[in-house]
MIDOKOL-164783 format. One line per 5 residues: their letters; for each residue x, y, z of C-alpha. Coordinates in steps of 0.05 Angstrom, whole numbers, padded with zeros to 5 digits, always signed. Example, Ala and Ser with C-alpha at 12.3 -4.5 7.8 and 13.67 -1.06 7.14 Angstrom:
<nodes>
as) +00246:-00090:+00156; +00273:-00021:+00143 .
</nodes>
This chain:
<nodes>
xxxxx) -00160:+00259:+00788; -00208:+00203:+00780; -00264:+00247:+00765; -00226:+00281:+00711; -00206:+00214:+00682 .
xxxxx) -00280:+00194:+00683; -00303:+00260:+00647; -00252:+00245:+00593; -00270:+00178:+00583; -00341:+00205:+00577 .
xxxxx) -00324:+00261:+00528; -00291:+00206:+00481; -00348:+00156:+00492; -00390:+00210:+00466; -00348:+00227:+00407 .
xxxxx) -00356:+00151:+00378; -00432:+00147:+00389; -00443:+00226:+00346; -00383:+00204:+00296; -00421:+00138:+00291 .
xxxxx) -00493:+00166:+00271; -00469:+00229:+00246; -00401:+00223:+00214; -00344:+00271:+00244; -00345:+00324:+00197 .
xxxxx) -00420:+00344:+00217; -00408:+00332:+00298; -00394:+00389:+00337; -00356:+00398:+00397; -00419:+00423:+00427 .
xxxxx) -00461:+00359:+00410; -00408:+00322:+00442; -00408:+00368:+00506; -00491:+00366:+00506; -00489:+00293:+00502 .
xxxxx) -00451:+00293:+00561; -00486:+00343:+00601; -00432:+00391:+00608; -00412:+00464:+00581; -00377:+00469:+00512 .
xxxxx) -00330:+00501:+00555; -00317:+00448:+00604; -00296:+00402:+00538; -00252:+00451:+00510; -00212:+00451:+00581 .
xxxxx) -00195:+00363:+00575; -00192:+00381:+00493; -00166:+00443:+00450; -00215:+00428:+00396; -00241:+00374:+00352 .
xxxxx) -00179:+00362:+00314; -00150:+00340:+00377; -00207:+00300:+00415; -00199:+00258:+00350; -00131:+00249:+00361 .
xxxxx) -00147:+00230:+00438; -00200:+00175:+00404; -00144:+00153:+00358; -00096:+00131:+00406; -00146:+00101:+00451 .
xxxxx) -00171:+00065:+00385; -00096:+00038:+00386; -00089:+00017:+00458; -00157:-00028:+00440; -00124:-00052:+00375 .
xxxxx) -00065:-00072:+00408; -00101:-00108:+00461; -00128:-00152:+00405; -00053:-00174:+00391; -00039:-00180:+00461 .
xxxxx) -00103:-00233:+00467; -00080:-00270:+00413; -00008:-00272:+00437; -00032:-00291:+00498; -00071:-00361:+00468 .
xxxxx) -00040:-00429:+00491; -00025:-00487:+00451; -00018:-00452:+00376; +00034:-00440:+00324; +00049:-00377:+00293 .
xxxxx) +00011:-00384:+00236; -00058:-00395:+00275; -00041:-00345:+00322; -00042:-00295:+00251; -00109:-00324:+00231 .
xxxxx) -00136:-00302:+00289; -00111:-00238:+00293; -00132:-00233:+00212; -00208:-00253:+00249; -00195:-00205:+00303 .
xxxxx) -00177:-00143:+00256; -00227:-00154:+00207; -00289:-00165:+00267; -00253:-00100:+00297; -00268:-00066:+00237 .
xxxxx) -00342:-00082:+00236; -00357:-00071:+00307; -00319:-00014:+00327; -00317:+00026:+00258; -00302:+00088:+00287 .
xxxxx) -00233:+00064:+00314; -00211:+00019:+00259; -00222:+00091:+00211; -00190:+00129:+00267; -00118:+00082:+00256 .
xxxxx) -00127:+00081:+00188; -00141:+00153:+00178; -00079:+00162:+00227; -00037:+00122:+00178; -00058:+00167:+00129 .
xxxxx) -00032:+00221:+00168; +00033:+00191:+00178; +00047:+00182:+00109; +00045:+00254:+00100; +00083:+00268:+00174 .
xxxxx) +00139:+00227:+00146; +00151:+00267:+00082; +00171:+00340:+00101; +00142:+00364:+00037; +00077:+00341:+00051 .
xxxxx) +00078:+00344:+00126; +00044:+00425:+00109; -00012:+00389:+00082; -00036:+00366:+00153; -00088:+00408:+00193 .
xxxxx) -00037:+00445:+00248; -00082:+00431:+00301; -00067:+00362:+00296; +00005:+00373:+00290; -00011:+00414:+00352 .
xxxxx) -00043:+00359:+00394; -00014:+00318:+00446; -00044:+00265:+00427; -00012:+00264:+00358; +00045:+00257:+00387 .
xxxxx) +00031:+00201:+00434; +00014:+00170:+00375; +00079:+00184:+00338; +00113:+00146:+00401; +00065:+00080:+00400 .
xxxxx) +00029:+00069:+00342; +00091:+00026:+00326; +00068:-00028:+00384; +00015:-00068:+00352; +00061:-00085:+00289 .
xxxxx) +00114:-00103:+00344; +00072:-00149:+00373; +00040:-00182:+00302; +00128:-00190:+00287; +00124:-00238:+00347 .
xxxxx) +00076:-00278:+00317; +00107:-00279:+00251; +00179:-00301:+00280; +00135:-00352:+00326; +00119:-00388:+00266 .
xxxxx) +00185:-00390:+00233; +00210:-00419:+00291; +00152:-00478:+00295; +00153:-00483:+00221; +00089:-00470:+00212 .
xxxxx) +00105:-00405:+00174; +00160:-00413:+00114; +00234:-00401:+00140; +00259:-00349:+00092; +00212:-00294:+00113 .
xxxxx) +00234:-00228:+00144; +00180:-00214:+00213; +00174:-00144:+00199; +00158:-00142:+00125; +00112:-00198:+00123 .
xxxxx) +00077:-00170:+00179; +00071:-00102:+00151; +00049:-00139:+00082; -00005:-00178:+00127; -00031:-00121:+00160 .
xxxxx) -00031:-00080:+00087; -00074:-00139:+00058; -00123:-00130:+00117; -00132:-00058:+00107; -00146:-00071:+00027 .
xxxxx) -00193:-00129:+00048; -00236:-00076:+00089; -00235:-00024:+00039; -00260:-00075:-00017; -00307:-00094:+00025 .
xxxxx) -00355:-00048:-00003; -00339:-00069:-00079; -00357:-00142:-00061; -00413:-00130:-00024; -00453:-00098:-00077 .
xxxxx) -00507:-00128:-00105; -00502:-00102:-00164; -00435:-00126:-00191; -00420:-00159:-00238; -00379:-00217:-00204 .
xxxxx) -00421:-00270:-00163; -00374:-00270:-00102; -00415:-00277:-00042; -00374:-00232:+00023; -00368:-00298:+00068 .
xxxxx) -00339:-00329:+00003; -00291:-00279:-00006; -00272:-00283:+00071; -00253:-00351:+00072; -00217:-00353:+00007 .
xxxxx) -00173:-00286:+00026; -00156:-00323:+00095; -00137:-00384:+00057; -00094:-00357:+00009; -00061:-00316:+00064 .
xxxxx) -00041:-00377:+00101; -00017:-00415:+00040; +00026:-00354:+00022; +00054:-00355:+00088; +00064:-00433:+00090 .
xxxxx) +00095:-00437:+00029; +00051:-00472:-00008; +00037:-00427:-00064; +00093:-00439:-00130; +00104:-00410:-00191 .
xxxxx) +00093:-00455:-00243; +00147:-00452:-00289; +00144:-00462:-00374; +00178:-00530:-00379; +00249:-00513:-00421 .
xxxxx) +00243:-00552:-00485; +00318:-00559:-00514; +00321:-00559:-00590; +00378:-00562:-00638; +00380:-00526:-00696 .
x) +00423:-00581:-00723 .
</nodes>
């Protein structure tokens, strides 16, 4: 059993280093069973096809992201609202170092959009629909946003986050704002824009305004009412 848990574990390992240097459309299930030193064979026996070692990558790219939570959760001595700037640190470092994971969830969520609408739910490749994996996932990819809710209804309860906030859409709307801040990341990194935005500039100011949104401190400002009389 341990031996088959190992070869696994090295079948997946392999899997992120080709999809790192050669992208997942152009690695084969082959490359990853040559990498390995074992038959293409051999690979197809712990997983059906590619379709589904991706999915096997995808969950175990969740179990790591939710560890991330669970470190943060498990930090002494801070209020709600840090505990979410560290986790908004965490995400966006887990992004950059382990690339291949962060676009396996966020490919997955992809996917789930179209799982959850039976019209478009054709529109995903059957071999995912046929792999156990996917269906793991269906059963815990709700975890980490469980665990960022904590965090969330942590800081109402401190005050440091502002008391008429629902956990599980703010967290959701956090974890949303992440996402968009790694796929602009691109757009504000080039040197060719127009906009003189450095990235570390842009860092600092999104984590800012996310805690100021969640404090509170952000107000409308209101046109002053200027009564009149006609008369």
């Amino acid at each position: 059993m341990a031996g088959e848990k190992n070869k696994e574990k090295l079948i997946l390992d392999s899997a992120v280093a080709l999809f790192t240097t050669k992208g997942y459309n152009a690695t084969r299930m082959e490359d990853v069973a040559k990498r390995v030193g074992i038959s293409k064979g051999l690979t197809y026996f712990y997983y059906k096809n590619k379709e589904d070692l991706f999915m096997a990558l995808t969950k175990k790219a969740f179990d790591q992201f939710k560890e991330e939570f669970r470190e943060v959760l498990r930090s002494k001595g801070k209020n709600g609202l840090e505990m979410l700037t560290d986790l908004m640190e965490k995400i966006i470092n887990f992004s950059i170092e382990q690339p291949v994971y962060y676009h396996a969830i966020v490919n997955f969520l992809d996917v789930l959009k179209k799982y959850n609408d039976r019209s478009l739910r054709k529109e995903i490749d059957p071999m995912i629909l046929d792999s156990i994996h996917f269906h793991k996932l269906l059963e815990i990819h709700h975890e980490p946003v469980k665990l960022g809710m904590q965090m969330v209804s942590l800081g109402i309860k401190d005050g440091s986050i502002r008391p008429e906030l629902q956990p599980e859409i703010t967290f959701y709307t956090v974890w949303s704002m992440i996402i968009g801040f790694g796929k602009m990341s691109g757009l504000v990194g080039f040197e060719g824009k127009e906009t003189k935005i450095s990235a570390e500039a842009w860092k600092i100011g999104y984590i800012k305004l996310m805690q100021e949104m969640l404090r509170g401190t952000i107000q409308a400002n209101r046109p002053a009412i200027v009564q009149t009389s006609l008369f």
